[in-house]
C-alpha positions as CSV (number, residue, x, y, z in Angstrom):
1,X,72.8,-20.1,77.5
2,X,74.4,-21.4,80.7
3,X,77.5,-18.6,80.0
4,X,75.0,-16.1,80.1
5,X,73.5,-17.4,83.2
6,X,76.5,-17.8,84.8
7,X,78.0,-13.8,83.7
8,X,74.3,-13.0,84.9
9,X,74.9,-14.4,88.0
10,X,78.7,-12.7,88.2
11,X,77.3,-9.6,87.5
12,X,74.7,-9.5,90.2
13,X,77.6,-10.5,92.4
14,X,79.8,-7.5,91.5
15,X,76.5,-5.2,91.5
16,X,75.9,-6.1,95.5
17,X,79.5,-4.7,95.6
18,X,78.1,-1.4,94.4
19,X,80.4,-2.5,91.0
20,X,83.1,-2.8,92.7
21,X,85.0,-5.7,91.2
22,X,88.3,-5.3,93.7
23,X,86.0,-5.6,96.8
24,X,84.1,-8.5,95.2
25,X,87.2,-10.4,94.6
26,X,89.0,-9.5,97.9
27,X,85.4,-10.7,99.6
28,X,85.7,-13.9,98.0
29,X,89.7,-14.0,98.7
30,X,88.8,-13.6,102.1
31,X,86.4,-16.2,102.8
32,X,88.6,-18.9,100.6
33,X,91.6,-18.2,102.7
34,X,90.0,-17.3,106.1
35,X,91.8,-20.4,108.0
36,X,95.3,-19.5,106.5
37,X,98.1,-18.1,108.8
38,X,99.4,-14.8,108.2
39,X,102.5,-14.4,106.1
40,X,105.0,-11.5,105.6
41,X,105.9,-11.4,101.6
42,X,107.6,-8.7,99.3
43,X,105.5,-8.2,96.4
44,X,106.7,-6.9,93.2
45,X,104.2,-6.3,90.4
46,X,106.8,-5.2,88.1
47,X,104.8,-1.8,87.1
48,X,101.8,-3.6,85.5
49,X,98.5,-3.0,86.0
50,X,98.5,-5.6,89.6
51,X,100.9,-2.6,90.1
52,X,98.5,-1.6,93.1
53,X,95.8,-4.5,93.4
54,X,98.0,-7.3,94.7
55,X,99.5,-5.7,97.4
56,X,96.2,-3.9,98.4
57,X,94.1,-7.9,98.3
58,X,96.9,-9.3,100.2
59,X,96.9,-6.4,103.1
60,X,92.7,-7.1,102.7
61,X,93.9,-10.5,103.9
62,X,95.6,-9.0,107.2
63,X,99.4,-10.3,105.9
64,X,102.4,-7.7,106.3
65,X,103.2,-6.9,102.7
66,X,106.1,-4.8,101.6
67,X,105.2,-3.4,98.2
68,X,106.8,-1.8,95.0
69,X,106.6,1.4,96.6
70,X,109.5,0.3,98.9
71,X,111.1,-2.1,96.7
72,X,112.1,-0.1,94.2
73,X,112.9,3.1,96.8
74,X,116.6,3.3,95.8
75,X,117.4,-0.2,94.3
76,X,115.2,0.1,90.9
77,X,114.2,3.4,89.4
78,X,111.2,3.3,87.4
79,X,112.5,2.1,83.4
80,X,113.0,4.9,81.8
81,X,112.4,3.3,78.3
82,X,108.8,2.1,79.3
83,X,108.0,0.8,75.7
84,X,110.7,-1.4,75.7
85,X,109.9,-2.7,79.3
86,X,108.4,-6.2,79.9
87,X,106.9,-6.8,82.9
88,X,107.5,-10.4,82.8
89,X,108.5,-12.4,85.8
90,X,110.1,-15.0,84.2
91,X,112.7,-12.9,82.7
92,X,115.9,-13.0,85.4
93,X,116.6,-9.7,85.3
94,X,113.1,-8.5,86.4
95,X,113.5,-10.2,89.6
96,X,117.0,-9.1,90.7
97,X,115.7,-6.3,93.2
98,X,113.1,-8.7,94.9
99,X,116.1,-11.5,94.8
100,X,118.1,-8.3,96.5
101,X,115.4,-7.6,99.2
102,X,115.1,-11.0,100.0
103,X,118.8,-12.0,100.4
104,X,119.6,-8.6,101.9
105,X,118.7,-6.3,105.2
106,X,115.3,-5.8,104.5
107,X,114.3,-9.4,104.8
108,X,115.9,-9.7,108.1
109,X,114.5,-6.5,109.3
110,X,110.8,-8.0,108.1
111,X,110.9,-11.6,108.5
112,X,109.9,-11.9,105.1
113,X,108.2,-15.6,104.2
114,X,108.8,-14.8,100.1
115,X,108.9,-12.7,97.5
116,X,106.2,-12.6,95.0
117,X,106.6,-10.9,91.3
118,X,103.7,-10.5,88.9
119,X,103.7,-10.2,85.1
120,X,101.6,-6.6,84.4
121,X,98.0,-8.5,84.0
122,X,98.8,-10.2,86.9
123,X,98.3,-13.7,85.7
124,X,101.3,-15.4,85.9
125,X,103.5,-15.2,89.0
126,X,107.5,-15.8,89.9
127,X,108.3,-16.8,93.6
128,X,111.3,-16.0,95.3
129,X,112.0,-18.1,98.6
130,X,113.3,-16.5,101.9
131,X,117.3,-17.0,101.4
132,X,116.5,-15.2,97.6
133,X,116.5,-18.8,95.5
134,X,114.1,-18.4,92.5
135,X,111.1,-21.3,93.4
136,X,110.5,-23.6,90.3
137,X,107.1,-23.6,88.5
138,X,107.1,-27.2,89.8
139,X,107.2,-26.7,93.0
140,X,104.8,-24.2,93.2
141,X,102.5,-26.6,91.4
142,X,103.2,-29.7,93.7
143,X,102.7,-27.2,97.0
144,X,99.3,-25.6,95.3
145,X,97.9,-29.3,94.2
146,X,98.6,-30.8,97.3
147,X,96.6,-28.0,98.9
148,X,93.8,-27.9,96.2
149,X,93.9,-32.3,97.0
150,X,93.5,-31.8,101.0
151,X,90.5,-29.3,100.7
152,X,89.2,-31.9,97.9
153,X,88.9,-34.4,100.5
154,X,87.9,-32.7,103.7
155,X,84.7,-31.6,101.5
156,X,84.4,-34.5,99.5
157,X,86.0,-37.4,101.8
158,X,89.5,-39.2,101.9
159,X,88.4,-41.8,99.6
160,X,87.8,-39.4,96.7
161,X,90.7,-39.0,94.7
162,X,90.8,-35.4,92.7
163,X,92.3,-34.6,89.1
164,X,94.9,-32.5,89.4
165,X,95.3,-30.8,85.7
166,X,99.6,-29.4,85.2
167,X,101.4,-28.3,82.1
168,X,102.4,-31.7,79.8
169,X,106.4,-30.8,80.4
170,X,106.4,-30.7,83.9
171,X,108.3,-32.5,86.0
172,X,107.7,-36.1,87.9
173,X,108.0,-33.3,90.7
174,X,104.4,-32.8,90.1
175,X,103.4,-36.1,89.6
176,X,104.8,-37.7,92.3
177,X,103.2,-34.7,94.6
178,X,99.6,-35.2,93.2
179,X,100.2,-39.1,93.7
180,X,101.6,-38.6,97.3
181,X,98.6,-36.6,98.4
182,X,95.9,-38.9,97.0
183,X,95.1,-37.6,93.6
184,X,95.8,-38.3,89.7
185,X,97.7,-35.9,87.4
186,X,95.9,-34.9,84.5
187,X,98.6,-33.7,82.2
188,X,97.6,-31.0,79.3
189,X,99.5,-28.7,76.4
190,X,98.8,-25.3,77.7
191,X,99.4,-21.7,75.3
C-alpha cells in the first residue's frame, strides 16, 4: 500500500509538470544542486536513449556542456552496424573519442573539467578526468560519499555518522573515504 502511495504521490508530481517527466526531474536536479559551481564537461551518451537528455538536464543546470553532436563531428561516425553496437561505457573502446577530446585541442579551447559517457539507459556512467585518464569506479564513489556524508551532517549534525552503502569488491579506497569523512561503509553484492 505504501508503493502505491508513494507512485501516487510521484505521479501528482509529474502531472503539476503538465506530464512532463524531463522538466520534473530537471526541477528537482535544480533545486538539489542549486549551491554547486558551474563546470564545463564533454558529455558522451554513446547513442543511447540519454542520447539527448543528459546534455539538455546539465545545460538546465547553467554548466557549459559540449555534447555528442560535437564530439563525434569528424572523430566518430555514427556505427554503422547499430545491432552490434553497445553502448557501454565501460568498454575501452567506447571512450576513445571523449579520451581524444579531452587530451586534445578541444579541451584546451573549452576548459573542460571532465568528460562524462553514459551507457544508452543512462544508468551507469564512465568519467574521464581533464588530462584524458579514465577515473576509477572508486574514486567516484569516495568523491560522491564524501559529498552525500557532508550534506548528512549539515542537515542532520556532525555527530551523526551516515551509512554509506558501495559494491562488496571495492576498494579500501572507499572505505577509508567514508571513514575519513565521518561515516561507516556498508558493503553489499550488487547485480
Amino acid at each position: 500500500e505504501s508503493n502505491q502511495l508513494k507512485t501516487t504521490g510521484n505521479m501528482q508530481l509529474i502531472d503539476s509538470y503538465g506530464g512532463n517527466i524531463k522538466e520534473c526531474y530537471q526541477a528537482y536536479l535544480q533545486q538539489t544542486f542549486a549551491g554547486m559551481g558551474k563546470i564545463s564537461l564533454a558529455v558522451d551518451p554513446l547513442w543511447g536513449s540519454y542520447s539527448d537528455y543528459a546534455p539538455d538536464v546539465l545545460r538546465s543546470l547553467g554548466h557549459l556542456v559540449i555534447s555528442n553532436s560535437y564530439l563525434h563531428n569528424g572523430i566518430k561516425a555514427f556505427p554503422d552496424d547499430l545491432e552490434s553496437y553497445s553502448s557501454d561505457p565501460h568498454k575501452e573502446k567506447n571512450l576513445e573519442h571523449l579520451i581524444e577530446v579531452m587530451r586534445g585541442s578541444n579541451n584546451r579551447k573549452f576548459g573542460l573539467d571532465f568528460g562524462a559517457a553514459f551507457d544508452g539507459d543512462g544508468d551507469r556512467a564512465k568519467f574521464i578526468d581533464d588530462h584524458g585518464n579514465i577515473v576509477s569506479e572508486d574514486e567516484i564513489t569516495a568523491i560522491i560519499a564524501k559529498y552525500v556524508i557532508k550534506e548528512h551532517k549539515k542537515k542532520y549534525g556532525q555527530n551523526s555518522r551516515p551509512k554509506i552503502i558501495a559494491e562488496i569488491k571495492s576498494s579500501k579506497l572507499v572505505e577509508d573515504a567514508v571513514e575519513g569523512a565521518g561515516g561507516k561503509l556498508v558493503r553489499e553484492q550488487t547485480g
